[in-house]
N, C-alpha and C positions, 0 to 999 in steps of 0.2 A: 375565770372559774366557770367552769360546768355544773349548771342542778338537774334535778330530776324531779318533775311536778305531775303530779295527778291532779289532773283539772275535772276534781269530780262533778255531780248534779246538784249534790248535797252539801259537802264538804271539798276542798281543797288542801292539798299536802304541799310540802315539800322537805327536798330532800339532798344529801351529797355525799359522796363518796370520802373519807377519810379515816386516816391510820388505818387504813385494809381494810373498813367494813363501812357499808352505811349507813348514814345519821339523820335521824330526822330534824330539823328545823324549825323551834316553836317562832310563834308571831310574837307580836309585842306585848299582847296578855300571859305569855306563856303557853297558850294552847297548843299543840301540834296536831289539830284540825283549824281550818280557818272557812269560816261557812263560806258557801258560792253566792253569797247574796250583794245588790247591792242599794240604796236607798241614799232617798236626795235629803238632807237637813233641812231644818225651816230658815237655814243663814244661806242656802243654796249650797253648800258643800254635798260631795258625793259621798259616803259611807261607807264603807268594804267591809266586808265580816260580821262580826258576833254584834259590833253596834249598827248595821243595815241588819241582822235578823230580829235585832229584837223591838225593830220598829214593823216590823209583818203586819202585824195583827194589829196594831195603833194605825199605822200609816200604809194601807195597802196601796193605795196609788203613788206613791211614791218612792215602794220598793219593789224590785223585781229579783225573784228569785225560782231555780229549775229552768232558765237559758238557758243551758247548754244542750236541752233536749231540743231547742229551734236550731241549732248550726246549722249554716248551708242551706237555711229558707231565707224568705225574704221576711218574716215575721217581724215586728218591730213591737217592743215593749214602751209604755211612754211613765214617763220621772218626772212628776208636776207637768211642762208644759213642751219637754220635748223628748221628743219619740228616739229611743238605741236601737241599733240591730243585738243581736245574741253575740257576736264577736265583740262589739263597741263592749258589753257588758262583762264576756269572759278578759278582755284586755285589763281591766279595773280589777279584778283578782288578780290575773299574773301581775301586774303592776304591782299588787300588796304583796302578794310571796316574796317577788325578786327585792324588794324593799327589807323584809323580813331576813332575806337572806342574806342578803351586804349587811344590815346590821349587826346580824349573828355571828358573822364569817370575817368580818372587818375588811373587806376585799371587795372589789365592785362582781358584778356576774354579768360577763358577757353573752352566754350561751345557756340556752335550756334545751334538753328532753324532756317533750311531754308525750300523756298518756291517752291515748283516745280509744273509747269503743272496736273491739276489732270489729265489728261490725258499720264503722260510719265509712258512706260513698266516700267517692272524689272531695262533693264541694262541700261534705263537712268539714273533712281532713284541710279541704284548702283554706275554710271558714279559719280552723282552729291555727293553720297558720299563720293568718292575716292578724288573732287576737295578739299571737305571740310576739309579731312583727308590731302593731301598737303598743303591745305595753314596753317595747326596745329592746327584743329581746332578738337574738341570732337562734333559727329552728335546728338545732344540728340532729334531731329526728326524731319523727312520732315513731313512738310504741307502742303497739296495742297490748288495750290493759291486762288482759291476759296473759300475753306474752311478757309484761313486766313482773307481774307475778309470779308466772314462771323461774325470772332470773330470780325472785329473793326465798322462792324455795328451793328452786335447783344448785346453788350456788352453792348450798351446803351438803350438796351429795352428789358432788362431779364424779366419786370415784367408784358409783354405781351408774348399771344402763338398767334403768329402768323406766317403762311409759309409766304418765301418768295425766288427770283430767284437770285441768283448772277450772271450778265451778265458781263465776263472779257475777254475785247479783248486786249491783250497787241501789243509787237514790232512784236514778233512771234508769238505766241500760243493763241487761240480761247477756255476759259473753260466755263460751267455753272455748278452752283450746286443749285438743291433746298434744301433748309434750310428751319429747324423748330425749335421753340423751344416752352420752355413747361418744366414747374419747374424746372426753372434755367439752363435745361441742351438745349446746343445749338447743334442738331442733324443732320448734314450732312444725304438728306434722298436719293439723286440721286448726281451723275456728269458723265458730257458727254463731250466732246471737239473736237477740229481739233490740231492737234500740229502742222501745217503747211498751219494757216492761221493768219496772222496777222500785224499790220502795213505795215512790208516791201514786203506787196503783195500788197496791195494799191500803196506802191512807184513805185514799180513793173509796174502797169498799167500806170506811168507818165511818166516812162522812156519808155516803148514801146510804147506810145502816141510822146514823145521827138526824137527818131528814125526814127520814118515818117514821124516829121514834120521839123526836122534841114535838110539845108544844105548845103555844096553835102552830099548825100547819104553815101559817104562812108566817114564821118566824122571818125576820132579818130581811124582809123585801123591801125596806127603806133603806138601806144602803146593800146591796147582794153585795160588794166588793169587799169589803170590812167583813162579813159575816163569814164569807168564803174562809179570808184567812182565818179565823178565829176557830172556825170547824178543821180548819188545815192543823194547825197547831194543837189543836185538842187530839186530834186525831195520830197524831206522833207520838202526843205523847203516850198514849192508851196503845198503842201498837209497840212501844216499847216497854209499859209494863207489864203487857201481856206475853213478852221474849222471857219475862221473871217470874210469870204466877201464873194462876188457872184462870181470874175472873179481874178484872180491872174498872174504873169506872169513865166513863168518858163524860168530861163537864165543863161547862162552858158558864161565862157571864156573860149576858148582852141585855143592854141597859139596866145596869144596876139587878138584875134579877137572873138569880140561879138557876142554871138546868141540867140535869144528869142523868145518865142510866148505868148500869152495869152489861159488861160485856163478856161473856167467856169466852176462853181461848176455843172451845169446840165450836162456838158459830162463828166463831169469825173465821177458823178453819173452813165449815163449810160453804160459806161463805164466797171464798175466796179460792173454792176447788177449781172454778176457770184459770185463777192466773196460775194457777199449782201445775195445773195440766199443759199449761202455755211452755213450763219448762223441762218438758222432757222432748219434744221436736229439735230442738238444737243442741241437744244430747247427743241423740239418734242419728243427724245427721254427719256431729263433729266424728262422730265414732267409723260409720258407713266411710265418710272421704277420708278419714287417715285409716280404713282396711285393718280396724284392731276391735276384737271382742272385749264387751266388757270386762269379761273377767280375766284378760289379760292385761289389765291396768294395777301397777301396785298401788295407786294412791289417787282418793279424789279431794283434791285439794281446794277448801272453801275461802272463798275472802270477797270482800266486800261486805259494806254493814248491813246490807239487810238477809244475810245469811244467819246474821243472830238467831231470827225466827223461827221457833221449835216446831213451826208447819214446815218451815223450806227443808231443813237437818231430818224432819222425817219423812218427806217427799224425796227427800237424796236418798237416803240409808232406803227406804223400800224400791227405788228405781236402782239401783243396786247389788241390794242384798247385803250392805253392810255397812258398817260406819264413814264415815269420812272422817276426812283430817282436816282439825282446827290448828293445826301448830300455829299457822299465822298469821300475826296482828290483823283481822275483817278490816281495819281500815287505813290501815298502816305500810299494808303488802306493795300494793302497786307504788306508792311513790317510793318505797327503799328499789325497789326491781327498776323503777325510772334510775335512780343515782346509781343502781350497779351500770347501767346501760351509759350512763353519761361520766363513769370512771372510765369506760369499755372508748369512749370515743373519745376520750383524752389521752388514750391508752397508758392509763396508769399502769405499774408495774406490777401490782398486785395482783390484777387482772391480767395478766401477758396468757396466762394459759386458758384464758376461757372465751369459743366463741359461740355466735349465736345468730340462728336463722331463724327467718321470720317467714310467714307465708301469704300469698297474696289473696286477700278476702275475698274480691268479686271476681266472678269471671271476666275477662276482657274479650269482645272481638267485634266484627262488624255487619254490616247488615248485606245481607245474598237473596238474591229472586229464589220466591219459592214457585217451582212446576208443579199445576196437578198431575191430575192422572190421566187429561188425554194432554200432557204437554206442553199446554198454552200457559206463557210465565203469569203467576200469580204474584200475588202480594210481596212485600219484603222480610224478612224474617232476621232473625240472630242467630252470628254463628261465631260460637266460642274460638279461639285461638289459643288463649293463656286460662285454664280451667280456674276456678274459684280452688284453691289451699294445694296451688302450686309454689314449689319452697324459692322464693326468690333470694339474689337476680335471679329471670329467668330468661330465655329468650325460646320463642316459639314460630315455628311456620306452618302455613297452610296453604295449599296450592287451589286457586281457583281459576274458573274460565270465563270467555264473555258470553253474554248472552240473548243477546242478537244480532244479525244478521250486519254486516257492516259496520258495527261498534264504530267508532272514533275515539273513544274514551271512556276510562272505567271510573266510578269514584265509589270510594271506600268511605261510609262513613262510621268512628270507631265510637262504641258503647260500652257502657260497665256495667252489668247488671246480671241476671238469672232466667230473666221472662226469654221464651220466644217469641212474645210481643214485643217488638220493638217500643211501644211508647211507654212499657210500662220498664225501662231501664233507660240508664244516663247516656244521654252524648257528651264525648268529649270532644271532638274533632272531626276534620274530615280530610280528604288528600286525594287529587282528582291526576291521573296519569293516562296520558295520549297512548293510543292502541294501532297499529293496521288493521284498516277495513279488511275482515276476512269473513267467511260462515260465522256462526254463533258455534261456541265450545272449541273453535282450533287456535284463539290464543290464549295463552293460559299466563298464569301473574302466579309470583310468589307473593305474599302478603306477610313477614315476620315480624314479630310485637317481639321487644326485649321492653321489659321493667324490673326500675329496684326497687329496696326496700323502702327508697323517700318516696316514692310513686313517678319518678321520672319515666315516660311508655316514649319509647321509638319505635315508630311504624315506616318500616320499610318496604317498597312496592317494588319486586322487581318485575320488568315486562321481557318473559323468557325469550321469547320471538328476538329481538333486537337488543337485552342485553341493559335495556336503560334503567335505570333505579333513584324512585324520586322518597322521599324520606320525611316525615310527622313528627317535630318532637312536640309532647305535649306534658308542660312542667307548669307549675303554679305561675300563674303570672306575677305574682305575691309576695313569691316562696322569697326573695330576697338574697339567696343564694348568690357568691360573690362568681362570676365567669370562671376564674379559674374549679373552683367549686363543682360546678356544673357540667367543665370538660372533663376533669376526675373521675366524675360520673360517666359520665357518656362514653370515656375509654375503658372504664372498666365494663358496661355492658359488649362495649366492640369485641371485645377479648369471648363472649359467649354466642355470637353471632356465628354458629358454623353447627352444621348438621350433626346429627351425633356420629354420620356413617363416614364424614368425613375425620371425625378424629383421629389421632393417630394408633391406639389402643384398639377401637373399634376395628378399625381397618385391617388392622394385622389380624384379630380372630376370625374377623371375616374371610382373609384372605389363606389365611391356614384353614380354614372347614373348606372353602370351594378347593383347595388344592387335594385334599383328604379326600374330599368328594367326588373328584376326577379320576382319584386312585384306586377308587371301589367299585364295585360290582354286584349287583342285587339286590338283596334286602338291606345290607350294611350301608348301601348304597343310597339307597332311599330313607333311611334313617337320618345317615346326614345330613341330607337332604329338609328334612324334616327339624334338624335342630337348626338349619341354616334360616328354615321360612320363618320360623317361632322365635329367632333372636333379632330378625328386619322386624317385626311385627312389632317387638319391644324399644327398636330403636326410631321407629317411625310415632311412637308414643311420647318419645322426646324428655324422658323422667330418668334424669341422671344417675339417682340412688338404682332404679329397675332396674337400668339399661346395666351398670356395675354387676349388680347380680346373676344377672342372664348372660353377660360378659364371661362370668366364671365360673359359673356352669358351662355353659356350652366350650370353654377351653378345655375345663377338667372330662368333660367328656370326649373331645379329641385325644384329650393325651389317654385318657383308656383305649378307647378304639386303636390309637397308632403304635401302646402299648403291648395289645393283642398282635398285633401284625408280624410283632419281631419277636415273639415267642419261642 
């Protein structure tokens, strides 16, 4: 059996595909949230859930909880006397879910989809592998949570094309993604995000509100640790009675003695106008990369729990101009969108007719000399290959040359990131390929990055001069993925490894405008000419859906023109 888990900041889900629809799965309280906390017992036993939360604020050193916002650091939380990583930590909830699941399901669970930030790098994504790989779990693939969202709204209106936005502000992490769909297939067209904006920045702003206004001043500086959580929790809770009212009170005991103030929802509104403002940049940007006007979006689809919030719902509707859609469950969405996904990779039958693209979050490519301006090679820089909400698989080339005099050898080394500073984005790899000493710029290297949707990247070097081609795979070391698995993989990218001008569609339109072309004379002549330079220019762009469109344009324009001829 296959689940589907939202491994949220706050909360944790899970979830599966059955009788055609899917079903969420309570724990062993019944709850169908299961908090992401974990805490050590005074018997040494570990705690998972609702009994690790509701020792926060009794036992702050000895529970830790909002791990998932360290994935892929080396940050280490410590549990009485020894120190977790954020994986060690998120391993002990999936462990409880998958737990939760067998008992519920009477079945063991071999495999899980989980949910991550479309916004976390490599070595988070690889981080969250490794939890799932501890708690015994087989990854058969992350989903970004948007994109999981996506499936448990889209699913119910395959038989419209319609875009629309997925706005998901969870505990921690801030994503959107636009979505499209369109015969059947439900197409991730952009995602952008904050990984370190979410819920507990709002609490954030009630506890530094709670600080200036308790006192003495120097409340709680005999144990800060304790006091911390105690303002954490108070601060939750006043940030969700303020989702229901105009004014709430926020109040705490420490040491036997009462403290409170009242809060209205209007200052803590203004309050809180930086992180309000934090989320319209990744609006803006999801909108710009998937090339779609706001108001050509039918729906902006809200989930996640801290969308509750009648500051964020009016932050939406004025960035906007109109309401959005609550249809569904803020906290419930991503793990049912997880079980659609993990019915999808069982290939239930239910699911035979729906598929679904995903797109690749960071830009991928490598580092190239940058030349001033009188010439002399400068510094190293980044240079994109596979753009940031390219619809994967994808595979991309870029042709470069050497760069100085005599070379022997080029080395490529491959980064994920956005910066044109190289240190301020990831290295993954690197791939070093023997060259002829010649001038600088007269040998030149193919470089083609194919990736899928698990993050498997093949980096291919060819050295045009002599034809030799040396080759980078770079996959989880982690990932656990069985060999056959992994060559699956790796033939299905081989299958995308080919220029677009070599395809075979391409080639024939191609070869029918120069033939058109050669049969003209003057202005008709240079016209075609003209559709010929403007469809290389789209097929040298390498965007499969473009290249389609320009495709059939530039035919239907042949067949007019050759139309005319025989008049």
């Amino acid at each position: 059996m296959i689940i589907g888990i939202d491994l949220g900041t706050t909360n944790s889900a899970v979830a599966v595909w059955r009788d055609g629809e899917p079903v969420l799965v309570p724990n062993s309280l019944g709850d169908l949230l299961t908090p992401s906390a974990v805490s050590l017992a005074d018997d040494g036993r570990l705690l998972v859930g609702m009994a690790a939360r509701e020792r926060q604020s009794t036992h702050p050193d000895q529970t830790a909880t909002t791990f998932k916002r360290f994935m892929g650091t080396p940050q280490r939380m410590r549990l009485g006397k020894k120190d977790y990583s954020p994986e060690e930590l998120s391993s002990m909830v999936l462990r409880s879910l998958k737990a939760d699941a067998e008992a519920w399901l009477g079945e063991p669970v071999t495999g899980a989809v989980i949910t991550v930030p479309a916004y976390f790098n490599d070595r988070q994504r690889k981080a969250t592998r490794r939890a799932g790989e501890l708690a015994g779990l087989k990854i058969e693939r992350l989903v970004n949570e948007p994109t999981a969202a996506a499936l448990a709204y889209g699913i119910h209106t395959l038989g419209e094309e319609k875009p629309f936005l997925v706005f998901d502000l969870g505990g921690g992490t801030f994503d959107v993604s636009l979505v499209e769909i369109f015969d059947g297939v439900i197409e991730v067209r952009a995602s952008a995000g904050d990984n370190r904006l979410g819920g507990e920045d709002f609490n954030a702003v009630l506890i530094k509100l709670a600080r200036e206004k308790l006192d003495p001043p120097r409340l709680g500086d005999d144990n800060p640790a304790a006091f911390a959580e105690v303002l954490r929790a108070a601060a939750e809770r006043t940030r969700r009675a303020l989702s229901e009212a105009d004014s709430a009170p926020f109040s705490i005991v420490w040491r036997d003695t009462a403290f409170d103030f009242t809060v209205t929802a209007d200052d803590f509104e203004l309050r809180c106008s930086d992180l309000l403002t934090r989320l319209r940049e990744p609006v803006l940007r999801s909108l710009r990369d998937g090339r779609t006007q706001a108001e050509g979006l039918s729906e902006i689809v809200m989930v996640g729990g801290a969308t509750r919030m009648p500051m964020v719902r009016r932050a939406v509707t004025r960035m906007f101009g109109r309401f959005p859609n609550f249809g569904l469950h803020p906290d419930h969405a991503i793990a049912l969108g997880a079980a659609i996904q993990a019915g999808l990779k069982a290939r239930n039958a239910d699911l035979d007719e729906i598929r679904l693209t995903d797109v690749c979050p960071f830009t991928l490519g490598v580092d190239t000399v940058d030349r001033g301006v009188d010439s002399r090679l400068q510094r190293r820089v980044f240079s994109p290959i596979i753009e940031r909400n390219t619809v994967v698989p994808a595979s991309r080339v870029k042709t470069f040359s050497t760069a100085q005099d005599g070379q022997s050898f080029v080395e490529f080394n491959v980064y994920q990131g956005e910066s044109h500073d190289l240190a301020e984005n990831i290295k993954l790899g690197s791939i070093r390929v023997a060259v002829p000493p010649k001038p600088a710029g007269h040998v030149s290297l193919d470089c083609r990055f194919s990736y899928d949707a698990s993050g498997l990247l093949e980096v291919d070097v060819t050295v045009n001069e002599t034809g030799v081609t040396k080759q980078l795979v770079i996959v989880d070391e982690d990932d656990g993925a069985a060999s056959t698995d992994l060559e699956a993989r790796r033939k299905a990218l081989e299958a995308l490894k080919v220029h677009p001008r070599e395809e075979a569609a391409n080639a024939a339109a191609l070869a029918r405008a120069n033939r058109c072309y050669a049969s003209l004379l003057a202005e008709r002549r240079e016209y075609v000419g003209m559709l010929i330079s403007r469809f290389q220019a789209v097929l040298d762009q390498q965007e499969p859906r473009a290249i389609e469109t320009a495709r059939k344009e530039l035919e239907g324009q042949i067949d007019q023109i050759e139309g005319e001829r025989y008049l």
